[in-house]
N, CA, C and O atoms as CSV, one atom per row, in Angstrom:
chain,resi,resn,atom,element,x,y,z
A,1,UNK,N,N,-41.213,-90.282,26.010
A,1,UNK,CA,C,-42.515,-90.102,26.627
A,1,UNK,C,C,-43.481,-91.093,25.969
A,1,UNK,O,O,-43.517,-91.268,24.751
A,2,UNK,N,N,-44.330,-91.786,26.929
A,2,UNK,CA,C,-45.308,-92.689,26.404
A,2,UNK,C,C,-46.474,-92.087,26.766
A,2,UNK,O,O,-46.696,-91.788,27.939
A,3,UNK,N,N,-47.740,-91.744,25.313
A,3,UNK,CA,C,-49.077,-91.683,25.668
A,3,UNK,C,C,-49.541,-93.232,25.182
A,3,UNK,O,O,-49.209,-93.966,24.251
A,4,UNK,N,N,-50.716,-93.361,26.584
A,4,UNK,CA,C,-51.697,-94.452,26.280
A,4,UNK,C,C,-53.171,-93.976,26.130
A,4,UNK,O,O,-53.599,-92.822,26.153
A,5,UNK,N,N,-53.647,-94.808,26.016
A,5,UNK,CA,C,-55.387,-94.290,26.188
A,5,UNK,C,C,-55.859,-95.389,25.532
A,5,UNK,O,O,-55.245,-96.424,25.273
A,6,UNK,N,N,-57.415,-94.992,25.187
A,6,UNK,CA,C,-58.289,-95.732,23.940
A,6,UNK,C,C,-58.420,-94.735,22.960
A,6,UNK,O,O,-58.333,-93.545,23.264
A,7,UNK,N,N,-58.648,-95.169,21.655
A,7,UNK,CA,C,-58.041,-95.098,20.268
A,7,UNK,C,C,-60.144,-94.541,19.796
A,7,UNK,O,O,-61.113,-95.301,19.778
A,8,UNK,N,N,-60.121,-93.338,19.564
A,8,UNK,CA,C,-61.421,-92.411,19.538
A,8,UNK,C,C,-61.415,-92.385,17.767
A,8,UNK,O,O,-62.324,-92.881,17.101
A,9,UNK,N,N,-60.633,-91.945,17.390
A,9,UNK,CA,C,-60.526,-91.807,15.907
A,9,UNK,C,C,-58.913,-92.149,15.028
A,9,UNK,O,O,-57.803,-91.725,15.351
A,10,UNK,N,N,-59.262,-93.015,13.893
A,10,UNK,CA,C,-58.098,-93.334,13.456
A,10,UNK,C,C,-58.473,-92.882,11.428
A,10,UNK,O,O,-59.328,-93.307,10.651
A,11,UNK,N,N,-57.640,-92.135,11.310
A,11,UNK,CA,C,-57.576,-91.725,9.899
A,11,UNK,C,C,-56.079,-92.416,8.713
A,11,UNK,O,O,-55.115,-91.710,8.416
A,12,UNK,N,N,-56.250,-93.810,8.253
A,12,UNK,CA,C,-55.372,-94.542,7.690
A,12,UNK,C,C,-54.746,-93.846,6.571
A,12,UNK,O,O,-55.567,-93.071,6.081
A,13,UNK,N,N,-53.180,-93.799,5.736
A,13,UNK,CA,C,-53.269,-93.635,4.618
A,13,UNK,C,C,-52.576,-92.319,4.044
A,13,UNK,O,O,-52.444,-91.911,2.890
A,14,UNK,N,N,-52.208,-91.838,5.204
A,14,UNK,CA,C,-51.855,-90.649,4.859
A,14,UNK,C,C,-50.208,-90.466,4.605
A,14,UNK,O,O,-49.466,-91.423,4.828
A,15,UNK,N,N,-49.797,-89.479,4.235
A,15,UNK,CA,C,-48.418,-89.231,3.813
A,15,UNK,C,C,-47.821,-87.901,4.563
A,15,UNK,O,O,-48.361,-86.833,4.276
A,16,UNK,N,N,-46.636,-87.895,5.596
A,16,UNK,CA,C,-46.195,-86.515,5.711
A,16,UNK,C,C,-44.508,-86.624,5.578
A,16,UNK,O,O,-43.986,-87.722,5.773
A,17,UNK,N,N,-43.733,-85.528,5.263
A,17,UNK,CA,C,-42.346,-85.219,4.996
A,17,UNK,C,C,-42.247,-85.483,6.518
A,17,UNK,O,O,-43.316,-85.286,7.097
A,18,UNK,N,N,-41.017,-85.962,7.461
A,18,UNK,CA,C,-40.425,-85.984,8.269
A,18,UNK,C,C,-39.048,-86.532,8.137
A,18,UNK,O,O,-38.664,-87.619,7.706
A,19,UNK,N,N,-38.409,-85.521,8.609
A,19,UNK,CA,C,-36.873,-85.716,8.850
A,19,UNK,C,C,-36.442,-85.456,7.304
A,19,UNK,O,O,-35.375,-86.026,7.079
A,20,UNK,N,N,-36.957,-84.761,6.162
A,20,UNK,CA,C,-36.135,-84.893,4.627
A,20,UNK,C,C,-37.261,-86.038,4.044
A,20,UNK,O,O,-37.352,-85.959,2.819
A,21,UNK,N,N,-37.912,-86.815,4.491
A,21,UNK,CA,C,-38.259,-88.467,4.030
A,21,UNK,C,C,-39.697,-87.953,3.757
A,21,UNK,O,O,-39.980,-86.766,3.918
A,22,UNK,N,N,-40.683,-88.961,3.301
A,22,UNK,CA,C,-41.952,-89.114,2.720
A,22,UNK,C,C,-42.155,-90.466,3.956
A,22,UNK,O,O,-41.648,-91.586,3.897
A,23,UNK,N,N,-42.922,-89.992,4.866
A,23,UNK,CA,C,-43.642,-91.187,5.737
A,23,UNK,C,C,-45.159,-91.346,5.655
A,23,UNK,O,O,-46.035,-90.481,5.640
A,24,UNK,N,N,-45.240,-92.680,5.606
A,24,UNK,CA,C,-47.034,-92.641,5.371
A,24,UNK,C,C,-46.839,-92.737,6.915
A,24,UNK,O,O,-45.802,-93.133,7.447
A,25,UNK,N,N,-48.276,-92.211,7.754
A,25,UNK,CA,C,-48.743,-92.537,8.897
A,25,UNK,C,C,-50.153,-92.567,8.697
A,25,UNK,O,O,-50.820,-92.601,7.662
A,26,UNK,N,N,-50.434,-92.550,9.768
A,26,UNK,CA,C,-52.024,-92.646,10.459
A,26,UNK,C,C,-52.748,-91.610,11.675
A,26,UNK,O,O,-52.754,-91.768,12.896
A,27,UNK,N,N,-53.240,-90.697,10.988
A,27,UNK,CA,C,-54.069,-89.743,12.360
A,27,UNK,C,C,-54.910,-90.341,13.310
A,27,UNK,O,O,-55.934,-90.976,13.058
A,28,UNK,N,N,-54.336,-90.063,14.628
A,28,UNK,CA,C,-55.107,-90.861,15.485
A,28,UNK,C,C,-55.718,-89.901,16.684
A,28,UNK,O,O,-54.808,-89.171,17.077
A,29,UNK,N,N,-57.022,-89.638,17.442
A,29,UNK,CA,C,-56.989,-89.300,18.385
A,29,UNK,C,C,-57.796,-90.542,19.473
A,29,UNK,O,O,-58.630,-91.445,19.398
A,30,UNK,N,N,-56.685,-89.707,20.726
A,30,UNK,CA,C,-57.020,-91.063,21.713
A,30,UNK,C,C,-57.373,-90.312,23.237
A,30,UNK,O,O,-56.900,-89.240,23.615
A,31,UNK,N,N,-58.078,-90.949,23.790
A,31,UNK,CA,C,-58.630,-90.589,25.177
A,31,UNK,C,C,-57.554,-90.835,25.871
A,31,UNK,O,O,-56.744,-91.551,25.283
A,32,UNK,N,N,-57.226,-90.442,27.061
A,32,UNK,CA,C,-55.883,-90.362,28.175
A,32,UNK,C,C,-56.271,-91.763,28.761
A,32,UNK,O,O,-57.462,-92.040,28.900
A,33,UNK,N,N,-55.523,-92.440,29.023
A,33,UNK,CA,C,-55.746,-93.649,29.993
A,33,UNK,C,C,-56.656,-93.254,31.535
A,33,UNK,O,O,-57.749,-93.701,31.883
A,34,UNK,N,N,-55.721,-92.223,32.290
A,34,UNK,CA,C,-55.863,-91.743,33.421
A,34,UNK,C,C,-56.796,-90.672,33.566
A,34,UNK,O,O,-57.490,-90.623,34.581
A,35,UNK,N,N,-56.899,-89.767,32.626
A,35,UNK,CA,C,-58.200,-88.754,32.088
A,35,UNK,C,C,-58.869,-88.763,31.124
A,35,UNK,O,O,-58.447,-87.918,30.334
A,36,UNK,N,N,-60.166,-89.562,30.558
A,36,UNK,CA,C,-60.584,-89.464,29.328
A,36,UNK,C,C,-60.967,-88.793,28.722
A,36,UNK,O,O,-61.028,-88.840,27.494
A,37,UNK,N,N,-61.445,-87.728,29.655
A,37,UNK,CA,C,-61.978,-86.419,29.332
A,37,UNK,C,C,-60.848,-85.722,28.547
A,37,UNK,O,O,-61.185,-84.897,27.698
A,38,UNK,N,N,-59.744,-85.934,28.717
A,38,UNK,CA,C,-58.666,-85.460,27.601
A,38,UNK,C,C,-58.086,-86.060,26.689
A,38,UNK,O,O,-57.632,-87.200,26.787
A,39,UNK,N,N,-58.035,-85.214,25.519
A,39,UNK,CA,C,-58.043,-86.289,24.206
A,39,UNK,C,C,-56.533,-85.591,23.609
A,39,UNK,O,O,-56.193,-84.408,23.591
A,40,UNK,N,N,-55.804,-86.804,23.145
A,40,UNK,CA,C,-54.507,-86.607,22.228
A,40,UNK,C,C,-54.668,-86.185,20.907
A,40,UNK,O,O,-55.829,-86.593,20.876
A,41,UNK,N,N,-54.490,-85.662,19.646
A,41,UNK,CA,C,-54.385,-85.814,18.522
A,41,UNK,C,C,-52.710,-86.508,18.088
A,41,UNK,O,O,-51.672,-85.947,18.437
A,42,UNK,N,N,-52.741,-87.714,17.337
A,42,UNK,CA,C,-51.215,-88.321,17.110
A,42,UNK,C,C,-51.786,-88.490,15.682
A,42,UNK,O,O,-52.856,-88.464,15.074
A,43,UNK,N,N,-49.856,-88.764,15.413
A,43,UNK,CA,C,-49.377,-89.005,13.598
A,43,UNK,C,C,-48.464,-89.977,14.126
A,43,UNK,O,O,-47.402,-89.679,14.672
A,44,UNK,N,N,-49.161,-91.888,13.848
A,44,UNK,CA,C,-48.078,-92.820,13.797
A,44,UNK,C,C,-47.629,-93.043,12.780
A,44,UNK,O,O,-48.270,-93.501,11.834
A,45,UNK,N,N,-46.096,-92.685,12.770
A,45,UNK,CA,C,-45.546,-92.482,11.350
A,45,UNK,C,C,-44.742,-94.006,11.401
A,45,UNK,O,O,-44.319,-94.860,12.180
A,46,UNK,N,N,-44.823,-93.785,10.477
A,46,UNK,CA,C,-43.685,-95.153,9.642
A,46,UNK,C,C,-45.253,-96.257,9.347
A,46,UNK,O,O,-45.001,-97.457,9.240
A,47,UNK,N,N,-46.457,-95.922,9.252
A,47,UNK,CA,C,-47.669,-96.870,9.097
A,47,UNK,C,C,-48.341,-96.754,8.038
A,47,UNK,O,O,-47.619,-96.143,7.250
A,48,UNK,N,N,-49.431,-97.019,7.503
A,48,UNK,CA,C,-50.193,-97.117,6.609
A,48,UNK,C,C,-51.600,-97.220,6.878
A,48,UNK,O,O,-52.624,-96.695,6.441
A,49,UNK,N,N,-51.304,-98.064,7.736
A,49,UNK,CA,C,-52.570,-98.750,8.607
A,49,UNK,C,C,-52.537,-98.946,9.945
A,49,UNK,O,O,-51.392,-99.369,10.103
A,50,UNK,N,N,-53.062,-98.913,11.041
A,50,UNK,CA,C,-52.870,-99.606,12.790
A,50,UNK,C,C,-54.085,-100.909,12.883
A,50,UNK,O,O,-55.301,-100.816,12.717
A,51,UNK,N,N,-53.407,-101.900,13.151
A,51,UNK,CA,C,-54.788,-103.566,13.656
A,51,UNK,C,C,-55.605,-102.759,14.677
A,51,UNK,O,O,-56.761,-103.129,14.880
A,52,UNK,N,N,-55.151,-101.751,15.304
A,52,UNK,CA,C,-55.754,-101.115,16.704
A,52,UNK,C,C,-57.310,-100.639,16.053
A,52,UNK,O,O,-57.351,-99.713,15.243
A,53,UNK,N,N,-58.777,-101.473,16.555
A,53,UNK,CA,C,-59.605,-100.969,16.507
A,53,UNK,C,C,-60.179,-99.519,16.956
A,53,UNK,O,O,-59.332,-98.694,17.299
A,54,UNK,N,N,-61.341,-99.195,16.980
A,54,UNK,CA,C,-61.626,-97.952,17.665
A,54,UNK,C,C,-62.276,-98.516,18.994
A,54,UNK,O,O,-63.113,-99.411,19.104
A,55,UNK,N,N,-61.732,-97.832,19.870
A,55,UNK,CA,C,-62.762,-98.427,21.191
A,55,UNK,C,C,-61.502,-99.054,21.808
A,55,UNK,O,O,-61.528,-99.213,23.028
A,56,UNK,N,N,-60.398,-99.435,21.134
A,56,UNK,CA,C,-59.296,-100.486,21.772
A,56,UNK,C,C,-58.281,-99.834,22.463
A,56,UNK,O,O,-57.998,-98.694,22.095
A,57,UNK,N,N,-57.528,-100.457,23.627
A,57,UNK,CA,C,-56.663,-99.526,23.832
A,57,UNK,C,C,-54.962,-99.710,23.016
A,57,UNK,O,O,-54.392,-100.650,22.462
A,58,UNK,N,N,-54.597,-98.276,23.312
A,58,UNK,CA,C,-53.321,-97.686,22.464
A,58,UNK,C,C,-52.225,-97.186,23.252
A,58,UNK,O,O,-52.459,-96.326,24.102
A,59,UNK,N,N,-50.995,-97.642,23.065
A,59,UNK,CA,C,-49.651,-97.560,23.116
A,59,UNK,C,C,-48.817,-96.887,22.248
A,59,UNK,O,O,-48.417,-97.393,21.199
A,60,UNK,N,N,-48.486,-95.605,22.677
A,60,UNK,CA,C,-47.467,-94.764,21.784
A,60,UNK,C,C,-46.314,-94.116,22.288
A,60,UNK,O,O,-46.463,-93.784,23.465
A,61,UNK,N,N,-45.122,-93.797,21.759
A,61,UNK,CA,C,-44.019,-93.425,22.033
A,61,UNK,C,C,-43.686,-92.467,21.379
A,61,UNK,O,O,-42.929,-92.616,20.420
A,62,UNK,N,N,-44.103,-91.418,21.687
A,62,UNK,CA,C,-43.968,-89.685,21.757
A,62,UNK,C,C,-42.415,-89.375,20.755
A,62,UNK,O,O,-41.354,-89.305,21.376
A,63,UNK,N,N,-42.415,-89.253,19.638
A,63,UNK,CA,C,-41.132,-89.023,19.180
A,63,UNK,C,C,-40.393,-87.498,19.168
A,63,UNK,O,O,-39.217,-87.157,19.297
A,64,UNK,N,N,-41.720,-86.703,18.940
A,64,UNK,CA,C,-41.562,-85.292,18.846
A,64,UNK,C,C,-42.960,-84.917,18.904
A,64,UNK,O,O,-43.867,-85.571,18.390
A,65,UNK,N,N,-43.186,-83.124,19.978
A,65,UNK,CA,C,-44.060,-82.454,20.024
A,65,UNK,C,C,-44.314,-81.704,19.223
A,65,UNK,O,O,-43.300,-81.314,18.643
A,66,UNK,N,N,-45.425,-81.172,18.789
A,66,UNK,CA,C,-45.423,-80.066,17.426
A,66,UNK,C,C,-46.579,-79.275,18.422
A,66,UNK,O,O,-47.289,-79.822,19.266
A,67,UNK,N,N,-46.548,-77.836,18.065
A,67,UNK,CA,C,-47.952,-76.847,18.187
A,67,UNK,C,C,-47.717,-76.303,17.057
A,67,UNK,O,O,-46.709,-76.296,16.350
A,68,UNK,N,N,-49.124,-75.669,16.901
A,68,UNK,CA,C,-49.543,-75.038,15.698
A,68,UNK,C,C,-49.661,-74.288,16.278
A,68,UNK,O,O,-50.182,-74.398,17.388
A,69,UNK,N,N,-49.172,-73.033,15.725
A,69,UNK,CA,C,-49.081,-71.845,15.931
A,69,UNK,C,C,-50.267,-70.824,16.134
A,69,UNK,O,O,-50.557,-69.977,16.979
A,70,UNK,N,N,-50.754,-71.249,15.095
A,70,UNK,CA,C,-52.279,-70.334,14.731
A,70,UNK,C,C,-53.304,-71.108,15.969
A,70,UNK,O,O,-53.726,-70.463,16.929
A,71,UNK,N,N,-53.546,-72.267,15.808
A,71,UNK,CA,C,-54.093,-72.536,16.481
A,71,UNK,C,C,-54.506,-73.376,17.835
A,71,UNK,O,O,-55.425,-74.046,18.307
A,72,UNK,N,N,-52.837,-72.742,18.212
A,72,UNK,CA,C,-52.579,-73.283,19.651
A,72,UNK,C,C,-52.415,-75.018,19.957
A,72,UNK,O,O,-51.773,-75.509,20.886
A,73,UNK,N,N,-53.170,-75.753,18.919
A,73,UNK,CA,C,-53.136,-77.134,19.347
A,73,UNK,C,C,-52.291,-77.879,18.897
A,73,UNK,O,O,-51.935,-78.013,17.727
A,74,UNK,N,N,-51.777,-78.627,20.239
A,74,UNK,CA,C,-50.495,-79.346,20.264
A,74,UNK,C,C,-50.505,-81.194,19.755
A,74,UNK,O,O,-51.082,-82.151,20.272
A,75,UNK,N,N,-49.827,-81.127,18.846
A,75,UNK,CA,C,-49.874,-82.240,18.332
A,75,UNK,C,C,-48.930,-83.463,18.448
A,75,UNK,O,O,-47.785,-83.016,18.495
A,76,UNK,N,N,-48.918,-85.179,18.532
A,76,UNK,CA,C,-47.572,-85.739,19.186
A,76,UNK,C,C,-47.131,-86.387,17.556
A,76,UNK,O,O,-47.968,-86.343,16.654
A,77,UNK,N,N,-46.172,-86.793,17.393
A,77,UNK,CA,C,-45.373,-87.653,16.356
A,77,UNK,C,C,-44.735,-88.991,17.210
A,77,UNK,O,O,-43.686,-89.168,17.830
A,78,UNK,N,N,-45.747,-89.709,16.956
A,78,UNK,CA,C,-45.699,-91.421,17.578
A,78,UNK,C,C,-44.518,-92.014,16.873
A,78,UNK,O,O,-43.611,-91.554,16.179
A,79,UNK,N,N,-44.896,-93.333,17.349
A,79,UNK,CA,C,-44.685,-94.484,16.981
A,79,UNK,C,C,-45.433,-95.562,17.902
A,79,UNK,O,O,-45.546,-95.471,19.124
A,80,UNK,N,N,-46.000,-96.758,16.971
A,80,UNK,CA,C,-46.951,-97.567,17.674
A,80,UNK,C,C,-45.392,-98.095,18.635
A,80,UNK,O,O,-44.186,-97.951,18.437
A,81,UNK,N,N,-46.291,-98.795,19.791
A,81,UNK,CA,C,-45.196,-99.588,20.878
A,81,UNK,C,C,-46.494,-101.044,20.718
A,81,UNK,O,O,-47.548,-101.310,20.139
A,82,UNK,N,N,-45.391,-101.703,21.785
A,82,UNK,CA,C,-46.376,-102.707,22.339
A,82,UNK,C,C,-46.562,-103.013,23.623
A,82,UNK,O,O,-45.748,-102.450,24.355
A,83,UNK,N,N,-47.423,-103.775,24.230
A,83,UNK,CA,C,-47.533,-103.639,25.583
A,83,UNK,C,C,-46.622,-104.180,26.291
A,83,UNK,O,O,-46.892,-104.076,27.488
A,84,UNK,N,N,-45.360,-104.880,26.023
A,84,UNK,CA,C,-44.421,-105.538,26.566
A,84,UNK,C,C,-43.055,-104.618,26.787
A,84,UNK,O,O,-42.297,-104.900,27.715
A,85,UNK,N,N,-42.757,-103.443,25.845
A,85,UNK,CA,C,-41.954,-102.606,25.739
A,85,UNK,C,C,-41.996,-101.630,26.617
A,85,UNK,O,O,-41.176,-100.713,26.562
């Protein structure tokens, strides 16, 4: 599954366990391409950093869905793409 959109908030730097491993990613939320009024929350893992400004648009490849339990909101586990892929 691919989400696109524009790139609303990006939080660099971070670290989460996936798969057994220690991955740095990046919290990102992004406006829907097709609905902006709806917003993604993503974790591009395997990053540190994204060149992707705020305001710019974003390419991601949905690796796994997560919800939180408590509080209903559903979260994606990326990976950056590019626009040629």
């Amino acid at each position: 599954m691919i989400r696109e959109g524009i790139l609303l908030e990006k939080e660099p730097g971070l670290t989460t366990i996936f798969q057994g491993e220690e991955h740095p990613y990046v919290r990102c939320v992004i406006a829907d391409i097709h609905d902006p009024e709806r917003h993604f929350e993503c974790r591009v893992l395997d990053e540190s950093d994204i060149s992707i400004a705020i305001g710019e648009p974003i390419r991601l490849e949905v690796v796994r869905v997560v919800t939180e339990r408590r509080s209903g909101v559903v979260r994606f586990d990326c990976r950056l793409t590019h626009p040629s892929e």
